[in-house]
C-alpha atoms as an extended CHARMM CRD file, in Angstrom:
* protein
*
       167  EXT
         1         1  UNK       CA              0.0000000000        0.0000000000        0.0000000000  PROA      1               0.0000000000
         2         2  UNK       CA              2.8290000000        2.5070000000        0.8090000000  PROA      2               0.0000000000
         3         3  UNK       CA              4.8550000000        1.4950000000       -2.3670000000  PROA      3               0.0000000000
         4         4  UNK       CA              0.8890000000        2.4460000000       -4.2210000000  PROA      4               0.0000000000
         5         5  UNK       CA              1.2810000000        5.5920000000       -2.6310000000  PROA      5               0.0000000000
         6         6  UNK       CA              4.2510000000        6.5120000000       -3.2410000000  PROA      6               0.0000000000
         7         7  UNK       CA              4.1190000000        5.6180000000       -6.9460000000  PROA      7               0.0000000000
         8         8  UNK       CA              0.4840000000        8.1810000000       -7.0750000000  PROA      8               0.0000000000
         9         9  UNK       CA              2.3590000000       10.7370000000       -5.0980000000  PROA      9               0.0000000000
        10        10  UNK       CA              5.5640000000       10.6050000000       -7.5470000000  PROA      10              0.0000000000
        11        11  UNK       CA              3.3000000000       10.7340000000      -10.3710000000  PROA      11              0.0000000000
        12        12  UNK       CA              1.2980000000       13.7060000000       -9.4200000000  PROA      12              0.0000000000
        13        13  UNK       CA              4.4130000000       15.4500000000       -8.6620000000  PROA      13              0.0000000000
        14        14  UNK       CA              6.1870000000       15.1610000000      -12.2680000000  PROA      14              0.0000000000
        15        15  UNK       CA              2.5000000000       16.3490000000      -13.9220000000  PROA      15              0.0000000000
        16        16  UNK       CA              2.8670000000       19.5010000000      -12.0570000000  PROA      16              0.0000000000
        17        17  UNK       CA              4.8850000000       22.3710000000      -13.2760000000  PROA      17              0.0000000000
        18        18  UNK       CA              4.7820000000       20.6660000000      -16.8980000000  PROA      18              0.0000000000
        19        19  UNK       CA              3.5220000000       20.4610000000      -20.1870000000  PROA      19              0.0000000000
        20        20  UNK       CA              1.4210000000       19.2470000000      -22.5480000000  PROA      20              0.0000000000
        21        21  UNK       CA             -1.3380000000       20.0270000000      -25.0850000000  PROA      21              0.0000000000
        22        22  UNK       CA             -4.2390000000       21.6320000000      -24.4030000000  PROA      22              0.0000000000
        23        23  UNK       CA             -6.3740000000       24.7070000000      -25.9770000000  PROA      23              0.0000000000
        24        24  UNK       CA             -7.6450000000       27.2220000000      -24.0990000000  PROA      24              0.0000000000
        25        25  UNK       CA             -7.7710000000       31.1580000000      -24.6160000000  PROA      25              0.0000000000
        26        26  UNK       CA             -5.3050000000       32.9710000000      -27.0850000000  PROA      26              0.0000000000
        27        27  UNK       CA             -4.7510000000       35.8800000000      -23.8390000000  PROA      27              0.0000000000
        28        28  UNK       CA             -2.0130000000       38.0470000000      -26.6940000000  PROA      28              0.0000000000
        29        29  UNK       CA             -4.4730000000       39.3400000000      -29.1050000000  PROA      29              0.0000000000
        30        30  UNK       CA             -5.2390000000       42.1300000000      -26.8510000000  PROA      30              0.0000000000
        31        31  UNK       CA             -1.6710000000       43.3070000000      -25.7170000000  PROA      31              0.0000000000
        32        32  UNK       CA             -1.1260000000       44.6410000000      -29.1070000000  PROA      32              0.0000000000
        33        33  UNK       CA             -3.5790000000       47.6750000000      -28.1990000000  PROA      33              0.0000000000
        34        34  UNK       CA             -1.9080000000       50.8410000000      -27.7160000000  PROA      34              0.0000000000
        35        35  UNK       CA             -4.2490000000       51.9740000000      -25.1270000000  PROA      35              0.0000000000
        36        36  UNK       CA             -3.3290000000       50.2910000000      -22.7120000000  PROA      36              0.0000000000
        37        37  UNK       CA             -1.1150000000       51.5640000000      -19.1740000000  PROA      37              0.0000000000
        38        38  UNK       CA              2.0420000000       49.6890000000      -18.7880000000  PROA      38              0.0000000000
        39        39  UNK       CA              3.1160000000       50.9610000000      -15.3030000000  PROA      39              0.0000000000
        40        40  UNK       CA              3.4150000000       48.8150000000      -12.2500000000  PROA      40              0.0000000000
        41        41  UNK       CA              3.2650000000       49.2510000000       -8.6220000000  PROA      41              0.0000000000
        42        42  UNK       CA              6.1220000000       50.0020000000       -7.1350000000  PROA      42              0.0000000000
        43        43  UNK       CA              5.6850000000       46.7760000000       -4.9970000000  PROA      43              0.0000000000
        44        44  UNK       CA              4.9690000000       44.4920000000       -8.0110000000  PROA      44              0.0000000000
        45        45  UNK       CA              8.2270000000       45.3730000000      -10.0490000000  PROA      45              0.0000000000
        46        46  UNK       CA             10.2010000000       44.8740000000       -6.5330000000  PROA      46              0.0000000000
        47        47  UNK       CA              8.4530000000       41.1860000000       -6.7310000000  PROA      47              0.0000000000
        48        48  UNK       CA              9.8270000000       40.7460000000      -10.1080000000  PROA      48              0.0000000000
        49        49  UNK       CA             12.8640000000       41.8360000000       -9.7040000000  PROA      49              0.0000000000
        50        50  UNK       CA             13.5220000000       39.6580000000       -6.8470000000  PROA      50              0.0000000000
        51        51  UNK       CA             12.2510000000       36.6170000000       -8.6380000000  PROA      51              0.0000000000
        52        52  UNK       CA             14.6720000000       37.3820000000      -11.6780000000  PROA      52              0.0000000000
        53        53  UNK       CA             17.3770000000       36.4750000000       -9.1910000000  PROA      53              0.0000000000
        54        54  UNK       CA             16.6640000000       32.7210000000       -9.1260000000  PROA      54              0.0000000000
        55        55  UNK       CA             16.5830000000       32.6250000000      -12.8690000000  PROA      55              0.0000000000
        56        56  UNK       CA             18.5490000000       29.4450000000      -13.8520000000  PROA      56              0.0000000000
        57        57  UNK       CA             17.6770000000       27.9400000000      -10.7520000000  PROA      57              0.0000000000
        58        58  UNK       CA             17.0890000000       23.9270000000      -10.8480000000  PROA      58              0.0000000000
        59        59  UNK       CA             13.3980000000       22.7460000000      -10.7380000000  PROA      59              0.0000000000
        60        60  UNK       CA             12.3390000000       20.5930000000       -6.9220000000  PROA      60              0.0000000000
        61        61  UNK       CA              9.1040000000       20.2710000000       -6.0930000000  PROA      61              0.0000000000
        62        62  UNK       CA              8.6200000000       21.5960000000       -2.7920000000  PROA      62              0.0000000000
        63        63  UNK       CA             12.0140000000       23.7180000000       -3.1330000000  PROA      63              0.0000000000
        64        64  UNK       CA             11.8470000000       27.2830000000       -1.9780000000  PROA      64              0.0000000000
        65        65  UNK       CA             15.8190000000       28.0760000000       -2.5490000000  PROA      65              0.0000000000
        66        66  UNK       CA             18.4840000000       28.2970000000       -4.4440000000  PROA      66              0.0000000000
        67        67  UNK       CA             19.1290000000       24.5670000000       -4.4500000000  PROA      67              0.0000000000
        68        68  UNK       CA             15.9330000000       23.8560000000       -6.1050000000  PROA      68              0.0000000000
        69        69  UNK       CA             12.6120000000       25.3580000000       -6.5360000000  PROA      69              0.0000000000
        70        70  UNK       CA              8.7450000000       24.8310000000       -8.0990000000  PROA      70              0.0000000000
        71        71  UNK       CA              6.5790000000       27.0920000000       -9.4520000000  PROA      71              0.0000000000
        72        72  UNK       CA              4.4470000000       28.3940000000       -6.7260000000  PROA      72              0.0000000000
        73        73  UNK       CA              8.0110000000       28.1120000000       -4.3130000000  PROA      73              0.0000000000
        74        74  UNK       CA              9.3540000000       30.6550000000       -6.4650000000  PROA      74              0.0000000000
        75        75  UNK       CA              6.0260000000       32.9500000000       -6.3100000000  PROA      75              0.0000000000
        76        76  UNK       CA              5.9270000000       32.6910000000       -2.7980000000  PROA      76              0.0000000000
        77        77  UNK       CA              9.1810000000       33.4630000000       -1.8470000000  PROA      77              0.0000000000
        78        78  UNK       CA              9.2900000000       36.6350000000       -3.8850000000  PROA      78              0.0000000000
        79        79  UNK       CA              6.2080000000       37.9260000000       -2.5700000000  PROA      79              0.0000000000
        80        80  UNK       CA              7.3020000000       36.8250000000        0.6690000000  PROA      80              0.0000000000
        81        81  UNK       CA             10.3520000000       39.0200000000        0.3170000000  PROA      81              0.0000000000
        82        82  UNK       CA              7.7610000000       42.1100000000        0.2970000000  PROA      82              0.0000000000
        83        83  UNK       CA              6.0250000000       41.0110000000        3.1080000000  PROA      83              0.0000000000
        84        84  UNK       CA              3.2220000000       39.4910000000        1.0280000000  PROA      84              0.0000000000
        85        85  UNK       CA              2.4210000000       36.0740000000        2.1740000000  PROA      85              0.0000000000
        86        86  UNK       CA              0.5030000000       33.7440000000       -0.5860000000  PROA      86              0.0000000000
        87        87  UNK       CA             -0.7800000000       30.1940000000        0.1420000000  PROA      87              0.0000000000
        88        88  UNK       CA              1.8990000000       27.7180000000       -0.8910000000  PROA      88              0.0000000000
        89        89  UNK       CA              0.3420000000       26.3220000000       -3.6390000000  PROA      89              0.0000000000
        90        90  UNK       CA             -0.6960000000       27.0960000000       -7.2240000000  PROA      90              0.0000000000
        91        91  UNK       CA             -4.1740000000       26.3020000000       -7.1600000000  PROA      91              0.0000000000
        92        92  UNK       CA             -4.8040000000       27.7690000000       -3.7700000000  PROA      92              0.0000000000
        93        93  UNK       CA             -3.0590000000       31.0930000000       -5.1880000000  PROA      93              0.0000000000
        94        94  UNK       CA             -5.5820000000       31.4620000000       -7.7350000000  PROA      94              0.0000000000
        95        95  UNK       CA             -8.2750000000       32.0300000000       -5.1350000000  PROA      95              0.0000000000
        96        96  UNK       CA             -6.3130000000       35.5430000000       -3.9940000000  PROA      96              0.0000000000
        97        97  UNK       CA             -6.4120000000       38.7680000000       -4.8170000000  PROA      97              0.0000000000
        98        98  UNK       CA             -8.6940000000       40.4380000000       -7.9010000000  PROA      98              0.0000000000
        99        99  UNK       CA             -8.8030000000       38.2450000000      -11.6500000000  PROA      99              0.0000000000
       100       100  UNK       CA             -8.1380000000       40.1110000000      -14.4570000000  PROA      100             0.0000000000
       101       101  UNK       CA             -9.1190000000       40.4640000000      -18.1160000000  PROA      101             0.0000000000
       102       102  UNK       CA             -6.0200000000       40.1950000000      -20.3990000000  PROA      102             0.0000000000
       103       103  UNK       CA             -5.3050000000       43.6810000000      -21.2080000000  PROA      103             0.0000000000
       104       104  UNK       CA             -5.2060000000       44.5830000000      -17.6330000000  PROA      104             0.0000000000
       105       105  UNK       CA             -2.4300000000       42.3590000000      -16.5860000000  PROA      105             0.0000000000
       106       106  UNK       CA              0.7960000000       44.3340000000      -15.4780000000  PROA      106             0.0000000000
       107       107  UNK       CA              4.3830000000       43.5790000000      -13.6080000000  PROA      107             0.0000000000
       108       108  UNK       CA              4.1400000000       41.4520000000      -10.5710000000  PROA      108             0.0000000000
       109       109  UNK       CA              0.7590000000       39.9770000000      -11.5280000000  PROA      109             0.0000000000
       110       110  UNK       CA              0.1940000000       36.1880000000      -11.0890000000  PROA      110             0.0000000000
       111       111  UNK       CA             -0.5330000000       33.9730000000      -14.3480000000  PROA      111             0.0000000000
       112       112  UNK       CA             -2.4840000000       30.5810000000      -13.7210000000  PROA      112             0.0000000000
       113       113  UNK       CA             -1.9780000000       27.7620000000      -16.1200000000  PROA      113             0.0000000000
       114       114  UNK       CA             -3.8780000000       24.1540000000      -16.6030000000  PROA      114             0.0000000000
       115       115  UNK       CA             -0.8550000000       21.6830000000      -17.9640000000  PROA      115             0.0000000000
       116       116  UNK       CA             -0.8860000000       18.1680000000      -18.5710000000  PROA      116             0.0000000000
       117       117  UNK       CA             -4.4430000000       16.3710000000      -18.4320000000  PROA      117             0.0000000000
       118       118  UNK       CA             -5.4030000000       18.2150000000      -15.0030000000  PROA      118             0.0000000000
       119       119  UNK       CA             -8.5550000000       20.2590000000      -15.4780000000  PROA      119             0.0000000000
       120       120  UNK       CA             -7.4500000000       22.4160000000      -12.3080000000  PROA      120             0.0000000000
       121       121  UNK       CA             -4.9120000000       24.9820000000      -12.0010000000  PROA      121             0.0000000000
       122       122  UNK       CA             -1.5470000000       23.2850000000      -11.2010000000  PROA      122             0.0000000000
       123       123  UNK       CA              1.0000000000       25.8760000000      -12.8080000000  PROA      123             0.0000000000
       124       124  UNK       CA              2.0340000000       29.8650000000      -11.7450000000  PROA      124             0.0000000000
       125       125  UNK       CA              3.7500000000       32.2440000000      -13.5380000000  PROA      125             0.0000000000
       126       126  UNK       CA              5.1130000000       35.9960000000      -12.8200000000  PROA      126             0.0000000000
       127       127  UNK       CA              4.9440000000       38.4090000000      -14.7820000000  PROA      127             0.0000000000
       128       128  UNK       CA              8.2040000000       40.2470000000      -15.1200000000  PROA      128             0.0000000000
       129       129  UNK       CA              8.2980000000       42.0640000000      -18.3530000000  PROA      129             0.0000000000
       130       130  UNK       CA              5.1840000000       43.7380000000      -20.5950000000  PROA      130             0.0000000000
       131       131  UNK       CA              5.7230000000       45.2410000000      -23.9920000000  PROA      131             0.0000000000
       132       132  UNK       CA              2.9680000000       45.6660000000      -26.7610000000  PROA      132             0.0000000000
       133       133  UNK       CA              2.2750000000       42.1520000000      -28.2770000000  PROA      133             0.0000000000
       134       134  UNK       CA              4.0970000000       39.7860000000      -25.3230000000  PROA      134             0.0000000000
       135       135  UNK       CA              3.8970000000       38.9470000000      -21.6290000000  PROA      135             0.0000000000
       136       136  UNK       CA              7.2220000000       37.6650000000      -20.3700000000  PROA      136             0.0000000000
       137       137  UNK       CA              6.8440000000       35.7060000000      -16.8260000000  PROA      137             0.0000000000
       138       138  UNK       CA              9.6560000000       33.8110000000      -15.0960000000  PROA      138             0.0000000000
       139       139  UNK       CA              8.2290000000       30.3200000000      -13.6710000000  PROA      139             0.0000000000
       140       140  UNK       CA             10.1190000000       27.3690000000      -12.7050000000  PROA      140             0.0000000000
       141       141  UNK       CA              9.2900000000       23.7800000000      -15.1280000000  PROA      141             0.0000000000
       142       142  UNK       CA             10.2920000000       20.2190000000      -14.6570000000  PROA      142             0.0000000000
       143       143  UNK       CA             12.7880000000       20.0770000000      -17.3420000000  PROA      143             0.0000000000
       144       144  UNK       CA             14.1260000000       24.0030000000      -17.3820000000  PROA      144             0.0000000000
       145       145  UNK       CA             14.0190000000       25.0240000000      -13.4340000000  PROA      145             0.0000000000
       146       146  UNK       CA             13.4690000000       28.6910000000      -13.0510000000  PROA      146             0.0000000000
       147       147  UNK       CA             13.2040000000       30.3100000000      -17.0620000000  PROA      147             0.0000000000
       148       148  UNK       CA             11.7290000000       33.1570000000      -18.7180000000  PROA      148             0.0000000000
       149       149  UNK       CA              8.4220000000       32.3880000000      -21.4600000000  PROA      149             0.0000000000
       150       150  UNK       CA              6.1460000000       34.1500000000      -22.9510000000  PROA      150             0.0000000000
       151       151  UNK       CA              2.6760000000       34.0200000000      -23.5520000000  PROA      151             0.0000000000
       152       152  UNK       CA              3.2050000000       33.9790000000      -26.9950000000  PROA      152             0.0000000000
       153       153  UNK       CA              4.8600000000       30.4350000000      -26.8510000000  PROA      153             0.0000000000
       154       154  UNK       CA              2.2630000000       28.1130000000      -28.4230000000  PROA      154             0.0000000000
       155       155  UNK       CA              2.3030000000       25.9220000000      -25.0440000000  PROA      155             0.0000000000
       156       156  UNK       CA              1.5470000000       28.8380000000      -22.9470000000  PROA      156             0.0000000000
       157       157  UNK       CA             -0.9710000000       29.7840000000      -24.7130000000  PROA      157             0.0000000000
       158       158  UNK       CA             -2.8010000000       27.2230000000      -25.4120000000  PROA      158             0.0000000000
       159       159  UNK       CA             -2.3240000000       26.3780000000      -21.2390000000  PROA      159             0.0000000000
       160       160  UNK       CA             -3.3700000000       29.4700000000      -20.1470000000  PROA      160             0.0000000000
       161       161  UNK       CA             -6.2460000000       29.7810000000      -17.6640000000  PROA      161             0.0000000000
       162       162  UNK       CA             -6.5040000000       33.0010000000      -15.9310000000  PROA      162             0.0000000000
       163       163  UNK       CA             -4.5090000000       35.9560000000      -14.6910000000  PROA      163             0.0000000000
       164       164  UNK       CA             -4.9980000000       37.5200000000      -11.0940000000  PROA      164             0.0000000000
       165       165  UNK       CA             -3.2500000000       40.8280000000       -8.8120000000  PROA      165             0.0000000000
       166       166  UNK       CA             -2.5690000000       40.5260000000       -5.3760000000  PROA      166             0.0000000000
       167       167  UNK       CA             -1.6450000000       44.2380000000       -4.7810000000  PROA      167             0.0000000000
């Protein structure tokens, strides 16, 4: 029975923070409007910056350091680093702060993604970087660690569930 276990809870654990193919939302066809105010809080480009740091850091699920993070270890520890404390995980993040349509999404907001087969949220993203026609958010994956994507990346996309501010 513990071996059973063991063998779900290892399995579970590589689907997270992954990949696969799924269609959702195309969230970049609205970025390209010159309307909209690129200008973060203060607070939020602090987050980001801080988060940059661990870029090329090695993927561990659980990790919240240098010697290996996930995800939602990275998110939290940069919003931690502000004094903003987050639930642990990525699903329980998405059920903080304010969602937001795609054009509204600035520095330091969160990015929510449904990978592999799982019809819940089980990936986070930052965003660190907005210019007309991209989102750039830093994120740590299975097989990269802690990288830099954008929306624009077909995976992304298609993976894409929702975008939310906690400031």
């Amino acid at each position: 029975m513990k071996k059973l276990l063991f063998l779900f809870f290892l399995i579970v654990t590589l689907a997270s923070c992954g990949s696969s193919k799924r269609s959702f939302k195309n969230p970049n066809q609205v970025h390209k409007s010159s309307s909209y105010k690129y200008d973060p809080v203060p607070e939020a480009s602090k987050v980001a910056d801080y988060a940059l740091k661990f870029q090329g850091t090695k993927y561990k699920w659980g990790g919240t350091t240098r010697k290996g993070m996930d995800c939602s270890g990275l998110v939290y520890i940069a919003f931690q680093k502000e004094n903003i404390q987050l639930p642990r995980t990525s699903h329980a993040m998405a059920q903080e702060g304010r969602r937001l349509r795609v054009n509204e999404i600035n520095v330091g907001d969160l990015l929510f993604f449904h990978t592999g087969k799982s019809l819940k949220i089980n990936h986070v993203g930052l965003v660190v970087e907005i210019v007309p026609g991209q989102v750039s958010f830093i994120h740590s994956t299975t097989h990269g660690g802690v990288i830099i994507s954008s929306l624009n990346e077909t995976y992304w996309n298609h993976s894409f569930a929702e975008a939310r501010r906690v400031f």
